[in-house]
C-alpha positions in Angstrom: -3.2 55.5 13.2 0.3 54.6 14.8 -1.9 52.7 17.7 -3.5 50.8 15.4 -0.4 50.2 13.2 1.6 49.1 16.5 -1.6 46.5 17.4 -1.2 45.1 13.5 2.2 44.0 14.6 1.5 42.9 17.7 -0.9 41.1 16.9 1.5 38.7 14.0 3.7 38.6 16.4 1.6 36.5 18.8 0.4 34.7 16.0 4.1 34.0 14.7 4.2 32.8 18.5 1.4 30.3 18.8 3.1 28.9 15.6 5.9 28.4 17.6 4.3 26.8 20.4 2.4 24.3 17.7 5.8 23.4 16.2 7.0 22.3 19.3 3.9 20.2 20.8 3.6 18.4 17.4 7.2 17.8 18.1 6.9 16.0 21.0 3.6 14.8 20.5 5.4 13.4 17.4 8.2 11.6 20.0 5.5 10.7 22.6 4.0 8.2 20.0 7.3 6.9 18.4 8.1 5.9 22.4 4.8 4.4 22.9 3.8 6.8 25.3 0.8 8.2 23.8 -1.1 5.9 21.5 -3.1 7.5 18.5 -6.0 5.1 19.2 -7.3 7.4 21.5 -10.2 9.6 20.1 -8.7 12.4 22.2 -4.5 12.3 21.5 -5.8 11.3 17.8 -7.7 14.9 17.9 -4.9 16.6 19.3 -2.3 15.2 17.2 -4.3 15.5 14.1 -5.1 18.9 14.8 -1.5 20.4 15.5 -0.5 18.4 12.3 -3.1 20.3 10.0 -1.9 23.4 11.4 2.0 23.3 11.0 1.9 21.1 8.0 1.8 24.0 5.8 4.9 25.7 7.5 7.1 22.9 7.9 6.2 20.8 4.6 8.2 23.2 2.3 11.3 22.9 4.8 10.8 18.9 5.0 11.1 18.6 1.1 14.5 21.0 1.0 16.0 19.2 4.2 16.6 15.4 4.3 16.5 14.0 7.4 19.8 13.8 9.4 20.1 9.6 10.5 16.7 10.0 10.6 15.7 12.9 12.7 13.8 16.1 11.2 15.3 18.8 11.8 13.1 20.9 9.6 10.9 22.1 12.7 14.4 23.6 14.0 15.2 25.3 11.3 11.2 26.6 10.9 11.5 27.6 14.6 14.7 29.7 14.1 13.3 31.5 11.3 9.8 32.3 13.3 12.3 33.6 15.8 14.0 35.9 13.6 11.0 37.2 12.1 9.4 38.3 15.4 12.4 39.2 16.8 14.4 41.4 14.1 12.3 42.0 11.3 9.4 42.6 12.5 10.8 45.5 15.0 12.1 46.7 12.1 9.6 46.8 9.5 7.1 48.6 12.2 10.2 51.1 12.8 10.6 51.6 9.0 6.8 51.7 8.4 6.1 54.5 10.7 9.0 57.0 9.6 7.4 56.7 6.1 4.3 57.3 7.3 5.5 60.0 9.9 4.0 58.6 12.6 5.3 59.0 16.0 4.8 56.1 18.3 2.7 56.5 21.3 4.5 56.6 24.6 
């Protein structure tokens, strides 16, 4: 039961990850096309970007609406990545911690 438990939060924790790694590629993809480096034209960066926008949309939409943008930049995906971090890195570890001494588990070695 503790494996299994363990693999639960594992497994959010690479997802809270991927996030991460979505925030910042839509990011830069985001910069690439301001610059004129990539243009959305293409079938292929149009996929991409469209893609990556459907997925952290619903993450960083709430933040955009709170947070103006400071002389013009977002810095929503900042703050969004800050949070993710502190999820995966202190409350998760803790929640799995606190989640199996009320169960009485003991966590494999």
């Amino acid at each position: 039961m503790a494996t299994f438990i363990i693999f639960v939060f594992w497994f959010i924790s690479q997802l809270l990850r991927l996030l991460q790694y979505a925030i910042v590629a839509t990011a830069i993809i985001s910069w690439l096309v301001a610059f004129d480096v990539i243009n959305l034209r293409n079938r292929v960066a149009y996929s991409i970007a469209h893609f990556l926008d459907q997925v952290t949309r619903p993450v960083l939409r709430p933040f955009q609406r709170i947070i103006p943008p400071l002389g013009g930049v977002d810095i929503s995906p900042l703050i969004v990545l800050l949070l993710i971090y502190g999820l995966r890195v202190i409350v998760l570890p803790a929640a799995l911690v606190a989640l199996l001494q009320a169960l009485n588990l003991n966590p494999p070695i």
